[in-house]
Every structure is written in C-alpha cells, then in structure tokens.
C-alpha positions as CSV (number, residue, x, y, z in Angstrom):
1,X,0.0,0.0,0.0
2,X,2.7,2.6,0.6
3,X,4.4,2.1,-2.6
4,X,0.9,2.9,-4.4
5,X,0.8,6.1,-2.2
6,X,4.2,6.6,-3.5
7,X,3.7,6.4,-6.7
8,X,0.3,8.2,-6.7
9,X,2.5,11.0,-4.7
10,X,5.2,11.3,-7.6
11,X,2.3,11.6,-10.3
12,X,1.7,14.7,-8.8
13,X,4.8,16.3,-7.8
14,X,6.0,18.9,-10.5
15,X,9.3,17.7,-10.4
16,X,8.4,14.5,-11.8
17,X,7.9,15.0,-15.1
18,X,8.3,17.5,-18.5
19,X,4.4,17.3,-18.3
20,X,3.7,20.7,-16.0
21,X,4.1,22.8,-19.3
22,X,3.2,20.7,-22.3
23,X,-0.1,21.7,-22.7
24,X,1.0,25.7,-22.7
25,X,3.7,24.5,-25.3
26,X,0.6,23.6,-27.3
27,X,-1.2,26.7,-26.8
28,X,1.8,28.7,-27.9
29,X,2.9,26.7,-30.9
30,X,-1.0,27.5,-32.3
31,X,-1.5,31.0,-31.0
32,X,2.5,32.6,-31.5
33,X,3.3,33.2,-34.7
34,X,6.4,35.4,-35.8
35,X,6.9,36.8,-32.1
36,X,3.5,38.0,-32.4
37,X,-0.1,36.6,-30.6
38,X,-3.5,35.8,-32.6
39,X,-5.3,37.2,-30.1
40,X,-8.2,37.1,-32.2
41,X,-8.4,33.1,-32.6
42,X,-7.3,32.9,-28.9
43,X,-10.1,34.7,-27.6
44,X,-12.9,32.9,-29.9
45,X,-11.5,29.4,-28.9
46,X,-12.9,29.0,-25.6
47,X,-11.7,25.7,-24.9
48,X,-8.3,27.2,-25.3
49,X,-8.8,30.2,-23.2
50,X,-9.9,27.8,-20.2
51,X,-6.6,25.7,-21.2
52,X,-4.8,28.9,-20.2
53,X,-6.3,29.7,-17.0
54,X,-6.0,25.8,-16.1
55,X,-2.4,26.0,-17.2
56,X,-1.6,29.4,-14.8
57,X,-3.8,27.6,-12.0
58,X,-1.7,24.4,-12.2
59,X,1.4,26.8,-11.6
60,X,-0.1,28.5,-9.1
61,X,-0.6,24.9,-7.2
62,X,3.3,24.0,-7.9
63,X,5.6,24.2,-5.3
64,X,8.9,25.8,-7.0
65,X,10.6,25.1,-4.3
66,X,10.5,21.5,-4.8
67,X,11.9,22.4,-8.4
68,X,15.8,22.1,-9.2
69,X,17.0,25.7,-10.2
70,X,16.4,25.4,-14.1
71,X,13.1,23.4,-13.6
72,X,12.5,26.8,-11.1
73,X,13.7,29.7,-13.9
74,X,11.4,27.8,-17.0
75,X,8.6,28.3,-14.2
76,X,9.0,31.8,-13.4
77,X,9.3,32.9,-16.7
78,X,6.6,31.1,-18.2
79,X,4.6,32.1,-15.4
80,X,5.1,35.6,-16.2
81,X,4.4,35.2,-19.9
82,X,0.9,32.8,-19.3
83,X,-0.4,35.3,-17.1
84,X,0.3,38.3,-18.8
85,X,-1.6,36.4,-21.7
86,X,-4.2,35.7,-19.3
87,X,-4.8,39.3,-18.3
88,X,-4.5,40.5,-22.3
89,X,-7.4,37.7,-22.8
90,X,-9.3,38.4,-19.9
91,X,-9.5,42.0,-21.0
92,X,-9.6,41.4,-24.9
93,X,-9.9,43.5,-26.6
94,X,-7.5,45.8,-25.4
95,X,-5.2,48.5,-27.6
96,X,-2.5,47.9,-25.2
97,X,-1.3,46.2,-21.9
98,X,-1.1,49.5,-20.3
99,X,-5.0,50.4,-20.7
100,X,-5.6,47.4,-17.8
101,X,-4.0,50.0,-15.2
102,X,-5.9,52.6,-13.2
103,X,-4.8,56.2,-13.6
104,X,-2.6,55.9,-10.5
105,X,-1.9,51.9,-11.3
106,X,0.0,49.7,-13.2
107,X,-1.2,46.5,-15.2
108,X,2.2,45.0,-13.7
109,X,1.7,46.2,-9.4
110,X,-1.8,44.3,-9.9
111,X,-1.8,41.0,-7.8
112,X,-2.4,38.0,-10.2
113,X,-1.5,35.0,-9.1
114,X,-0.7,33.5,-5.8
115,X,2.4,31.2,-5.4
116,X,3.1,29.4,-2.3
117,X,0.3,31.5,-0.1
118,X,1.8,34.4,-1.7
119,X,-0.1,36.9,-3.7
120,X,2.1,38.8,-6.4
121,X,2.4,40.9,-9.1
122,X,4.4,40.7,-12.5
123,X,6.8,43.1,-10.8
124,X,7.4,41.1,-8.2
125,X,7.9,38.1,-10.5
126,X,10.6,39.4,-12.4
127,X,12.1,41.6,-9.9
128,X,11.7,40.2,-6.4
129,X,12.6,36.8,-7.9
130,X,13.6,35.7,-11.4
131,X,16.0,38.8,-11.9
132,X,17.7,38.3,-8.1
133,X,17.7,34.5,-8.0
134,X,18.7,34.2,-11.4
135,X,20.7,37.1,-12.5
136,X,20.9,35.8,-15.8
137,X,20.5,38.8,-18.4
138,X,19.0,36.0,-21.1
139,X,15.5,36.4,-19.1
140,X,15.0,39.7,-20.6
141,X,14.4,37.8,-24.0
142,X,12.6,35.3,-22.7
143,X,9.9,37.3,-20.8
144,X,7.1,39.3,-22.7
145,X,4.8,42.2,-21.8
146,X,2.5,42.0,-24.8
147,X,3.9,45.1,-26.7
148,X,5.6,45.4,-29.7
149,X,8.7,46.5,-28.3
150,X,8.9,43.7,-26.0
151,X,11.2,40.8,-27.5
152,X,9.3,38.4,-29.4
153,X,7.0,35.8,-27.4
154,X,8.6,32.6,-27.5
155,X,6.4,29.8,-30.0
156,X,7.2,27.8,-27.1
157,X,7.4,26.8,-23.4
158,X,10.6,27.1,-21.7
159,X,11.6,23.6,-19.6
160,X,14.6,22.9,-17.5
161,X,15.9,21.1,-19.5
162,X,16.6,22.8,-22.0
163,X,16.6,26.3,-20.4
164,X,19.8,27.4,-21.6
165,X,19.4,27.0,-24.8
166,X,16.2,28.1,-25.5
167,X,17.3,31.4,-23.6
168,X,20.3,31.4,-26.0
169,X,17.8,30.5,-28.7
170,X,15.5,33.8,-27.8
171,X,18.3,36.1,-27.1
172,X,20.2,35.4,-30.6
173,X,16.6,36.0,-32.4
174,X,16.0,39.5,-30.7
175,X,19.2,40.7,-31.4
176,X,19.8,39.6,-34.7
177,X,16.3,42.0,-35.3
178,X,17.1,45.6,-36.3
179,X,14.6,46.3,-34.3
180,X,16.3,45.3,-31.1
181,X,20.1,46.5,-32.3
182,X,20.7,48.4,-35.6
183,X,23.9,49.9,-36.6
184,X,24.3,53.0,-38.4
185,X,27.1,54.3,-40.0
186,X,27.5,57.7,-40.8
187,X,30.9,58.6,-42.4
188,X,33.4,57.2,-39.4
189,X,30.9,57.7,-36.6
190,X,29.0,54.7,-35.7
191,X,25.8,54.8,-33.6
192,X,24.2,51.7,-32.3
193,X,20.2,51.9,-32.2
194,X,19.4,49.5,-28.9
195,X,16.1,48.4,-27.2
196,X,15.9,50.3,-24.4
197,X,15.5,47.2,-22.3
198,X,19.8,47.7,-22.2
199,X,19.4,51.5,-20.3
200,X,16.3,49.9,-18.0
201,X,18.0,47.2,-17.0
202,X,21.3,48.4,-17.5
203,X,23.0,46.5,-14.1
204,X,21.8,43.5,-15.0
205,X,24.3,43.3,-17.9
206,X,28.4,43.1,-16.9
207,X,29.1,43.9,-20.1
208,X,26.7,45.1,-22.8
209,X,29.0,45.1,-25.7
210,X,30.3,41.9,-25.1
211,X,26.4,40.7,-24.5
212,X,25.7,42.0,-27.9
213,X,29.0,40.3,-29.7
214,X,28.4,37.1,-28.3
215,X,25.0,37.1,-30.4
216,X,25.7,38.9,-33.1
217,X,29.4,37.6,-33.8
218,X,29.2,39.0,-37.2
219,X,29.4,42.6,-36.2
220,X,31.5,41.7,-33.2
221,X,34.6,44.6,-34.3
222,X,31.8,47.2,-34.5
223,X,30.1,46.0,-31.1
224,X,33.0,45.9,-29.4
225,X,34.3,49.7,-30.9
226,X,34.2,51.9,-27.7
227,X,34.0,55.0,-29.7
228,X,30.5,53.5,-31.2
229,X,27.8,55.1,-29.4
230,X,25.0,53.6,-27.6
231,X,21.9,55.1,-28.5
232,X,18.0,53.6,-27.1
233,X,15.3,53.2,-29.1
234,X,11.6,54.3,-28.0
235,X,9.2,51.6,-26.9
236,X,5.9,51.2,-28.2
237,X,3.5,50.0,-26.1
238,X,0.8,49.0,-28.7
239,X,-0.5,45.1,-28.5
240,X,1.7,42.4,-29.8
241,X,-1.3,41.5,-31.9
242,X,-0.7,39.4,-34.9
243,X,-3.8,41.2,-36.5
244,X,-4.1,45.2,-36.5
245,X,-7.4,45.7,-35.2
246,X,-10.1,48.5,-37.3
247,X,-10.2,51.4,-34.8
C-alpha cells in the first residue's frame, strides 16, 4: 500500500515529469506566430482560453521550491508570460497592456497569481525573484509584456531542460532583429540603435558590448568599438497583436 501512495505521490509532484508545461507549449505553438499573438483566434477558442487559465492555475498549485534551479527559472518565466496572456485575454480587446491600469496603477503592481500562499504581481515576479535568483540577463528575451517593443514571445514553453538553450535560442533571435540592435554608419561615426530594455535594466548586464557580440558575432569589431555610441530606441506600447485591429 505505501508504494501505491508513492507512486500516486510522484504523479503529482511537478518535479516528476516534462508534463507541467506541455499543454501551454501547445497553446503557444497554435496562437504565436512570428513573435507576435493571434489574439483574435485565442479569444474565440474558448476551450483554449480555459486551457490557459488551467495552465496558470496548475502553476499556481506547484511548489517551485521543490523544483531544481532550471526546472525553477522555465517556471517563473513562463509564469510571467501565461499570465500576462491571461490578463491581455481576460480583458480582450484591449489596444495595449497598459490600458488594464488605473490612472494611478499599473497592469504589472496588480496582484495575479498566488504562489506558495503568496499573492504577487508581475513586478514582483521578475524583480523580487527571477532577476535576483537568477541574474541571468538572457531572461530579458525570454519574458514578454505583450507590446511590440517587447522581444518576441517565444512559439514555445521554456523547460529545465533545455533552459539554456532556449534562452540562448531567444536572445540570438532579438538581437539579430534591427529592431532590437541596428547599426548606423554615418561617415566614421558609428551609432548603435538598442532596445531600451539595455538602459532599463542596465545592471543586470556586466558587459553590454560583449552581450551583444556574443549574439551577433558577425558585427562583433563594431560591437565591441568603444567609440561606437549607444543610443536607445523608444518603446511602443501597442498590442503584440498578430492582427491590426479596425479602430
């Protein structure tokens, strides 16, 4: 009788398994297409709405401490992605994340899960935990706030197993986007054009010109050119919506 227990024990430990995010890898791999989300087809598939909010409520009843510390990163960060969905869905439609605050509030101080007993906010998720646990400057790329600034959305659900690479995987994508780093030349000046997610979170990065190299080895001389400046894009706001809605 105790092994049963056992083994009915283990079938529902998170640790146990790849299982705890396969059915948000499906959701993504249908709904992400180019970085961007189809809200639209989200939102009128029901079933795979309530897949969502199953998904975030499963993470919600996972201990991450019982998680090794990659099994712990892929479930922060796809926490923080599957719940800002779920707030962009909840709300849908919705011009931009921002719109969900209150004129003295932010979309990202609301309290929107509860981990542990613990209620908290995307802020706290990726600034209370997965930047000061982690300190790995990849997360950046990995985690979305549903504009079109924001690095593309992963087609996919991050796992411990293979969270180094995929973070390698997203960070390579973004800036290997001219959107995310452009070079301009202008006679011998060179400027470099960066998401301002660099000046933000500018401590998070030992090195940003090394950063950059490392991803984009072809320009590595010109990265790695001190005299280049370092210039910061603006940040739109607007939905990472796959379809432009009519106003």
């Amino acid at each position: 009788m105790t092994a049963i227990l056992l083994a009915v024990a283990l079938l529902w430990t998170p640790a146990a398994g790849s299982d705890l995010h396969a059915d948000y890898d499906a959701l993504l791999s249908t709904y992400v297409k180019d970085g961007l989300v189809d809200y639209d087809g989200w939102y009128a598939h029901k079933k795979s709405r309530r897949q969502l909010m199953d998904y975030v409520a499963r993470l919600e009843s996972t201990d991450p401490g019982a998680l090794s510390r990659d099994e712990a990163l892929a479930f922060w960060i796809n926490l923080y992605n599957a719940t800002t969905l779920r707030l962009i869905l909840d709300n849908y439609p919705v011009e931009s994340i921002k719109d969900l605050g209150g004129f003295l509030s932010s979309p990202w101080k609301k309290e929107l899960v509860t981990v542990d007993g613990e209620e908290l906010t995307l802020n706290e998720i990726e600034n209370d935990i997965i930047r000061p646990r982690f300190q790995d400057p990849r997360i950046h790329f990995a985690l979305n706030c549903a504009a079109v600034s924001c690095p593309p959305l992963a087609p996919f659900a991050f796992t411990g197993a293979e969270i180094s690479e995929q973070l390698d995987q997203v960070s390579q994508q973004a800036l290997q986007d001219e959107r995310f780093v452009r070079i301009e030349r202008d006679g011998d000046e060179v400027r470099i054009h960066l998401t301002r997610l660099f000046d933000w979170y500018e401590d998070d990065w030992e090195n940003v010109r090394e950063f950059l190299a490392t991803y984009r080895p072809a320009d590595r001389a010109v990265l790695l050119d001190e005299d280049a400046e370092l210039k910061y894009n603006d940040y739109s706001w607007k939905l990472n919506a796959l379809h432009a809605r009519n106003p």
